[in-house]
LUMDREN-240785 format. One record per residue (C-alpha): residue in three letters; z, x, y. Coordinates in steps of 0.05 Angstrom, whole numbers, padded with zeros to 5 digits, always signed. Layout:
REM residues N
ALAZXY
...
END
This chain:
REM residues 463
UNK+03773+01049+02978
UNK+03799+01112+03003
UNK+03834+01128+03066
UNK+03824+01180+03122
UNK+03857+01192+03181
UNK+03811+01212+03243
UNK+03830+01278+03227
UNK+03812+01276+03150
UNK+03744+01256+03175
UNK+03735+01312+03230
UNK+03751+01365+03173
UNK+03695+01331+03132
UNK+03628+01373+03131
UNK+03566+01322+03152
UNK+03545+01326+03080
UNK+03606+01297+03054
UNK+03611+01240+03101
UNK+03545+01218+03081
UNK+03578+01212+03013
UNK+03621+01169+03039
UNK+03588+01119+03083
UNK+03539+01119+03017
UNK+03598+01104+02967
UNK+03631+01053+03011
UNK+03695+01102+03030
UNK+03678+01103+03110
UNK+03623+01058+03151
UNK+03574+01092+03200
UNK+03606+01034+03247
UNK+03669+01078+03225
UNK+03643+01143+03249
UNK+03605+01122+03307
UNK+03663+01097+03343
UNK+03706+01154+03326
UNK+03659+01210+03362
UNK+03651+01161+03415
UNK+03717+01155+03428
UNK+03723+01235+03428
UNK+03666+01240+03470
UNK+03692+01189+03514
UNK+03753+01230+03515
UNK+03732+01300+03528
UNK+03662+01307+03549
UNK+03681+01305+03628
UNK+03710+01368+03617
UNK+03665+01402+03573
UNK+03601+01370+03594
UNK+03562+01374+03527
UNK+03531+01306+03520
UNK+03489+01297+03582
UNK+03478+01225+03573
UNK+03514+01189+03521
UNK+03483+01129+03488
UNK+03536+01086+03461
UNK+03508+01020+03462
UNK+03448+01057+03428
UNK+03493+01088+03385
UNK+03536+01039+03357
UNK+03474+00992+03351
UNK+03443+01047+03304
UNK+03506+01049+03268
UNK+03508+00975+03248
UNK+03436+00972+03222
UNK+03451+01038+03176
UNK+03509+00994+03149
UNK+03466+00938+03133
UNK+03416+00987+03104
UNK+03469+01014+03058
UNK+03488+00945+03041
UNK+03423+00928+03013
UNK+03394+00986+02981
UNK+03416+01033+02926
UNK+03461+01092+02953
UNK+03409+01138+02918
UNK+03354+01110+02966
UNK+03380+01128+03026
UNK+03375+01187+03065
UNK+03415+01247+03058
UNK+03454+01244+03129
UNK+03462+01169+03129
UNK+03502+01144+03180
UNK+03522+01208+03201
UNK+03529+01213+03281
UNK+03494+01274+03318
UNK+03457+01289+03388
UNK+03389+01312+03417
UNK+03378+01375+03456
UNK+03362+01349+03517
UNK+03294+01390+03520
UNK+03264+01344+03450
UNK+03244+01278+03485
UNK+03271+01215+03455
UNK+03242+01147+03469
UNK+03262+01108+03518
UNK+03318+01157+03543
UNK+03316+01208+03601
UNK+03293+01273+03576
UNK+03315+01323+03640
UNK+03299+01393+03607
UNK+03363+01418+03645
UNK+03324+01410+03712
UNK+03320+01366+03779
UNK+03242+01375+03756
UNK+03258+01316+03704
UNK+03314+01281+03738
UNK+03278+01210+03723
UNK+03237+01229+03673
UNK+03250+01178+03614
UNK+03204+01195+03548
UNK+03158+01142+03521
UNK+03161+01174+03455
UNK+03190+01205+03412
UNK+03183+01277+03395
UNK+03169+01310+03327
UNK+03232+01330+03310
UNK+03267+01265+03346
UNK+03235+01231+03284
UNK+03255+01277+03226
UNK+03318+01275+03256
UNK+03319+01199+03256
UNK+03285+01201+03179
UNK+03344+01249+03160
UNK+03389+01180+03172
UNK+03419+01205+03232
UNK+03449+01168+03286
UNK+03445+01195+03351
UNK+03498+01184+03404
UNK+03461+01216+03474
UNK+03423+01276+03497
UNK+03466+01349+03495
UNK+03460+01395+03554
UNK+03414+01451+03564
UNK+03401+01506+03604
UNK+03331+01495+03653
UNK+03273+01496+03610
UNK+03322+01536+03563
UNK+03316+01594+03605
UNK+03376+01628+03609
UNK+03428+01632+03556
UNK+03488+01604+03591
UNK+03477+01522+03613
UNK+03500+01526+03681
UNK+03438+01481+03710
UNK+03437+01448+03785
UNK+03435+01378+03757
UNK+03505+01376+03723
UNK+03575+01412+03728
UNK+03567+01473+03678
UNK+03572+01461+03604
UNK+03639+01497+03576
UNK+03672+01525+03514
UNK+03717+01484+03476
UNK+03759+01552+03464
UNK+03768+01566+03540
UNK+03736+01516+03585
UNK+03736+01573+03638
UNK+03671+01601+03593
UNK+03614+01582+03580
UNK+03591+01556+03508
UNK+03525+01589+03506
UNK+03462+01576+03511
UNK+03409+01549+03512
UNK+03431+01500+03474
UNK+03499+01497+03502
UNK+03517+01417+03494
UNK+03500+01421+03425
UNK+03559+01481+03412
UNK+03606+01450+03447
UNK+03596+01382+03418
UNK+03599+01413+03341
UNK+03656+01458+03361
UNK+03698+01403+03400
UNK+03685+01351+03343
UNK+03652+01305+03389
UNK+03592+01305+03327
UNK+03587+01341+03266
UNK+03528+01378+03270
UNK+03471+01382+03327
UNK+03403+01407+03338
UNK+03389+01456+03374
UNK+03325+01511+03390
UNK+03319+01580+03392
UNK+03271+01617+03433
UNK+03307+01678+03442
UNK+03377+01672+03410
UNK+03386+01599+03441
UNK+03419+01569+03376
UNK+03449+01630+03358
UNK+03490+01654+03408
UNK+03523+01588+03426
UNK+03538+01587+03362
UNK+03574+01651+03361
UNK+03611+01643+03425
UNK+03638+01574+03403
UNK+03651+01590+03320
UNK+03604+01562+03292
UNK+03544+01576+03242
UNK+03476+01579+03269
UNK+03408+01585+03244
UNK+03341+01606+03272
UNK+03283+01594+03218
UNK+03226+01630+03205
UNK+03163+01592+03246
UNK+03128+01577+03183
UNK+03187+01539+03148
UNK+03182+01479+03200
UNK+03124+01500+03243
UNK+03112+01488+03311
UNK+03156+01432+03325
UNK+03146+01446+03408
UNK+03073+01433+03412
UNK+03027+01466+03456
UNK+03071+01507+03507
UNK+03100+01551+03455
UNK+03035+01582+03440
UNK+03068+01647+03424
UNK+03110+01616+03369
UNK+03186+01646+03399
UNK+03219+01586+03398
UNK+03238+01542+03335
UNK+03288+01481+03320
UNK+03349+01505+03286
UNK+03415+01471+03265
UNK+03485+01493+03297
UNK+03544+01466+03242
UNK+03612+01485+03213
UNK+03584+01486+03146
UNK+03521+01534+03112
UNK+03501+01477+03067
UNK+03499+01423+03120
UNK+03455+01471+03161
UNK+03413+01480+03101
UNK+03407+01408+03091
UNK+03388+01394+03164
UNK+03328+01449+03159
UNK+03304+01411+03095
UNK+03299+01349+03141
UNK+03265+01382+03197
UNK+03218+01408+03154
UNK+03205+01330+03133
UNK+03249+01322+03065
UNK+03302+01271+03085
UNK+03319+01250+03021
UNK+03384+01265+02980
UNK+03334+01290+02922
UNK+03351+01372+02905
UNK+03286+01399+02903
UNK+03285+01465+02869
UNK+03251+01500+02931
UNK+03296+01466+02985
UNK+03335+01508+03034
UNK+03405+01469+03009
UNK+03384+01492+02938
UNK+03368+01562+02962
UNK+03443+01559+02999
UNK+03477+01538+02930
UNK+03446+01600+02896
UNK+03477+01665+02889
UNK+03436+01724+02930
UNK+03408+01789+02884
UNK+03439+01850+02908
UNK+03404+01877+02972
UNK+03395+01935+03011
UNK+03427+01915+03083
UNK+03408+01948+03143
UNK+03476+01948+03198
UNK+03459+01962+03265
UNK+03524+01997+03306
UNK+03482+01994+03374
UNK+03442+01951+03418
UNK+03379+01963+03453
UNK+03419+01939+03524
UNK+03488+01954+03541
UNK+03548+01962+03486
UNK+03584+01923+03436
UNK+03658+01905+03449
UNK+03698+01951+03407
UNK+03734+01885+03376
UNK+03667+01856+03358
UNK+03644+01918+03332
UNK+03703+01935+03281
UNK+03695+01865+03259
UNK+03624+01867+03232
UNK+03634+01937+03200
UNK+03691+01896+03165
UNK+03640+01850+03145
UNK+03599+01904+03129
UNK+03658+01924+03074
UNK+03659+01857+03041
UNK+03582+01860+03025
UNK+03592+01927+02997
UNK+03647+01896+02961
UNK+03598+01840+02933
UNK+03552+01896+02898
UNK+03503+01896+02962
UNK+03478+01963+02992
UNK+03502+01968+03065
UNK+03470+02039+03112
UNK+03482+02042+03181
UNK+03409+02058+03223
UNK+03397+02052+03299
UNK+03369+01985+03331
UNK+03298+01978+03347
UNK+03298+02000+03422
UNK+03266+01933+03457
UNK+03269+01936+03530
UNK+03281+01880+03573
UNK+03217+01902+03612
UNK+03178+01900+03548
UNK+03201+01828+03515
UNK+03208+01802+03596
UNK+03124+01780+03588
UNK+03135+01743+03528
UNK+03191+01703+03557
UNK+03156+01691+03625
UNK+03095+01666+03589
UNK+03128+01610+03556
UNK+03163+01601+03601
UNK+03107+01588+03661
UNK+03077+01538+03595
UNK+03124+01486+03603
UNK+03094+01432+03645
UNK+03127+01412+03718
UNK+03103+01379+03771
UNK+03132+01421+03822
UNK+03172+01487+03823
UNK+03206+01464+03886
UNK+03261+01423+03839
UNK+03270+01488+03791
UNK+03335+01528+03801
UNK+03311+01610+03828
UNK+03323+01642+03758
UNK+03271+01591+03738
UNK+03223+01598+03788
UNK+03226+01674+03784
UNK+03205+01677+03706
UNK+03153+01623+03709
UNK+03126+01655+03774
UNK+03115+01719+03739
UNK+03091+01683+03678
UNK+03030+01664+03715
UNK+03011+01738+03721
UNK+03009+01735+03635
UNK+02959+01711+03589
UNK+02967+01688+03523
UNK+02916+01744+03498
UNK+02968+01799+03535
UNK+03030+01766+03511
UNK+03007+01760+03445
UNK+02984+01839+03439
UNK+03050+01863+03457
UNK+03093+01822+03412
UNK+03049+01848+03357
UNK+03068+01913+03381
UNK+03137+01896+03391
UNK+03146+01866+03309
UNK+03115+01937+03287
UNK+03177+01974+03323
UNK+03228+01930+03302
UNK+03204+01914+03217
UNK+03213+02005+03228
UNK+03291+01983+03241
UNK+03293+01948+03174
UNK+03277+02018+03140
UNK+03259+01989+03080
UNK+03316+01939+03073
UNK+03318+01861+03060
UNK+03369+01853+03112
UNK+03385+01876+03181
UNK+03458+01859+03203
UNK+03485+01858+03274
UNK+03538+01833+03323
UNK+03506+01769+03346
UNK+03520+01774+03410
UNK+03556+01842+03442
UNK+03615+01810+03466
UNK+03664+01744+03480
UNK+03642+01691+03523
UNK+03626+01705+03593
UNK+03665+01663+03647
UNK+03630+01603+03684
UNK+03579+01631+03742
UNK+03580+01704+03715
UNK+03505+01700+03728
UNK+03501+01657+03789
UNK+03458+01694+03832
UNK+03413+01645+03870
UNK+03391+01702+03916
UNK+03383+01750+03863
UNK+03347+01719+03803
UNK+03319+01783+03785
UNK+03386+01814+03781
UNK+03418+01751+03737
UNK+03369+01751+03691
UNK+03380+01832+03676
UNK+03455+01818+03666
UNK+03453+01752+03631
UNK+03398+01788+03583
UNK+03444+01837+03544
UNK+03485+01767+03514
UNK+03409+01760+03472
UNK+03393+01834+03464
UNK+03409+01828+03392
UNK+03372+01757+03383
UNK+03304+01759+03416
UNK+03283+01806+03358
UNK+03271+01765+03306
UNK+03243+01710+03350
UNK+03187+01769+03367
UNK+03180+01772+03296
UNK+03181+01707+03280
UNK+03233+01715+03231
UNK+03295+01685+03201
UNK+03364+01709+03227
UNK+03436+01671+03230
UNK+03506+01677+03261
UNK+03571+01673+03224
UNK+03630+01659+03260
UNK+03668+01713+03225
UNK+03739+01714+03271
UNK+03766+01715+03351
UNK+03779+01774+03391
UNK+03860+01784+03414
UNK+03837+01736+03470
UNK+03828+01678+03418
UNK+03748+01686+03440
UNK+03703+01675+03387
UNK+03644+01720+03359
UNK+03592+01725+03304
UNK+03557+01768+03258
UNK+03490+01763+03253
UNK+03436+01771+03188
UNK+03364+01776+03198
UNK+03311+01780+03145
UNK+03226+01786+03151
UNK+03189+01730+03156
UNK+03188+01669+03103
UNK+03251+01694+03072
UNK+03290+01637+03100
UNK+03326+01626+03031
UNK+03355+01696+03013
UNK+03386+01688+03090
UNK+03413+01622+03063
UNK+03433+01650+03000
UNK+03471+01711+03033
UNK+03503+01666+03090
UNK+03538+01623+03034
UNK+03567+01674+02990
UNK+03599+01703+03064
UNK+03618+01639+03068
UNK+03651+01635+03014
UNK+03693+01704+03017
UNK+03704+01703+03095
UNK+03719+01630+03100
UNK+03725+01607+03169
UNK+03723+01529+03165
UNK+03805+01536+03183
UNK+03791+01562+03253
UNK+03790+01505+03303
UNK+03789+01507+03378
UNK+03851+01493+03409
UNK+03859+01417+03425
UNK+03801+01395+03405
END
């Protein structure tokens, strides 16, 4: 049997310790209590895991060992064993499901959701519930009903959001990969603040795996990992193919395959604010490589999206999610959803399709448009706590997604690459977008990066 050290295992993608816990080289007992025992050891201070479920956890872990025990290793699933979290706005059964908000403080789900059970198919074990922003509002998770989730680079900065837990759990090792959603850059730019690779799907490669409140079709489940092909493998399970089989259509297939040449659309500018001149140099670097690679790379100016234009959309899904009273909501929240009520879904709907006309013009004919994910390093803890102006933090906090929201208008694919750290040791992304349904090529492109810009040898200090 082979041997690995803790650390051995923690440089492991998820992929590959399913290999093992299949083969017999680790247990999922094994891995279980390892994360547990980081979690145990560093979530007070980084406050990614919201409630961790140990007992749950370990319990989960023991029956996927008895599991492996009796059936062939070519049955199981293709993350078996392998431990994870859920956002903590996807209810889970039996466990508090607090969207981030004093709204849900004892809220406990008697269900499962949709993608709590492809998850659970996929043969993960989960160990709790990661943080969120409220509702997934705001993309920094700094809610009233916990101490502010923070970056396992500098815990003096936040880790993103809206999905916030589930970057600083992948990026601190406390689980290999997580689950997150994306309703305006809410995978993504965790991801890129925190290093690691995040990826927003089209909404017809999983569907509508919210249900009725995201009428508009902005938000999507997404992965957040260290590794392209165990992102690719978790979108085949959301999308309800658990198994270890390589179907020739499957997003880890598409990852494995080597892109066409394309014509790639870079974008210098944003439609709010500026890009740090670091951050910037950076992804014209990148921009080299592909050049490098035989791809076509012209610079062309960003669709110009105002915050006052894509501000309906967001207040309209946002004033869908049910509450029973907006006394227990934080004032950024109550602000959006407020306005929200003002929107109808026929309104909100005619000016997104307005909005994906302007911004498929960007792509000027290209496959690919490329960005900065976000325009700049991660913002200290309570930059945008403005209780008595939630107008105000909502404007500044905006410009961290003004190069996201795009392709959730769209309904697009787009992902961040954690291509390197400013001087600071702050990490950043590049981001690739591509039009609807073309969810592979982005896989396809984001693995040969991978492979010339490797990054997997960046880890954040301590953890």
């Amino acid at each position: 049997m082979t041997q690995y050290s803790d650390d051995d295992i923690l440089k492991l993608s998820a992929l590959r310790q399913a290999q093992a816990v299949r083969e017999g080289e680790l247990s999922s007992t094994d891995l279980a209590e390892l994360y547990l025992a980081r979690i145990k050891q560093y979530n007070e201070g980084l406050q990614a895991f919201v409630n961790v479920q140990a007992g749950r956890g370990l319990k989960a872990a023991k029956r996927a060992d008895i599991m492996r025990a009796r059936l062939p290793a070519d049955q199981l699933p293709i993350f078996h064993g392998v431990p994870t979290g859920i956002k903590d706005l996807v209810p889970t059964k039996w466990s508090s499901t607090r969207l981030g908000s004093r709204a849900y403080k004892y809220f406990i789900s008697p269900f499962d959701a949709p993608v709590t059970k492809l998850i659970n198919a996929g043969g993960f074990i989960s160990l709790g519930k990661l943080a969120t922003s409220e509702f997934g509002v705001m993309p920094v998770t700094e809610p009233e009903i916990h101490p502010p989730t923070r970056n396992p680079w500098d815990t003096s900065r936040t880790s993103g959001g809206s999905s916030g837990g589930s970057s600083a759990a992948v990026a601190a090792h406390l689980i290999p990969i997580a689950q997150g959603s994306d309703g305006g850059g809410s995978v993504r730019i965790p991801s890129a603040l925190t290093h690691l690779y995040g990826f927003k799907p089209s909404l017809s490669l999983l569907g509508n795996l919210h249900g009725t409140y995201n009428q508009l079709g902005l938000s999507v489940m997404g992965p957040l990992a260290h590794y392209v092909d165990d992102a690719a493998a978790m979108l085949d399970v959301m999308a309800g193919h658990p198994t270890q089989e390589m179907r020739p259509n499957s997003c880890l297939a598409a990852a494995q395959t080597m892109p066409p040449a394309l014509r790639i659309r870079l974008l210098t500018d944003t439609p709010i604010g500026d890009i740090d001149p670091q951050i910037l140099k950076a992804t014209l670097e990148v921009a080299d490589t592909l050049r490098s690679l035989g791809h076509t790379v012209e610079e062309g100016p960003s669709a110009k999206v105002s915050i006052e234009e894509f501000l309906p959309l967001w207040e309209y899904s946002v004033s869908c999610i049910p509450a029973l009273s907006d006394r227990y909501v934080q004032p950024i929240t109550r602000w959006v959803r407020r306005n929200g009520k003002e929107v109808t879904f026929e309104m909100a709907e005619a000016r997104r399709l307005k909005l994906v006309e302007r911004i498929e013009d960007s792509f000027g004919g290209a496959d690919i448009l490329m960005s900065a994910t976000v325009p700049r390093a991660a913002p200290l803890i309570g930059t945008y706590n403005r209780p008595s102006d939630p107008e105000q933090a909502f404007y500044e906090a905006a410009n961290l997604g003004s190069l996201t929201a795009a392709f959730n208008i769209t309904h697009g694919p787009a992902a961040s690459l954690p291509i390197g750290l400013t001087e600071e040791g702050l990490p950043f992304g590049v981001q690739i977008g591509a039009y609807p349904g073309r969810d592979h090529l982005l896989l396809s492109l984001s693995r040969q990066i991978e492979d010339h810009l490797p990054w997997h040898h960046r880890r954040a200090p301590v953890y």
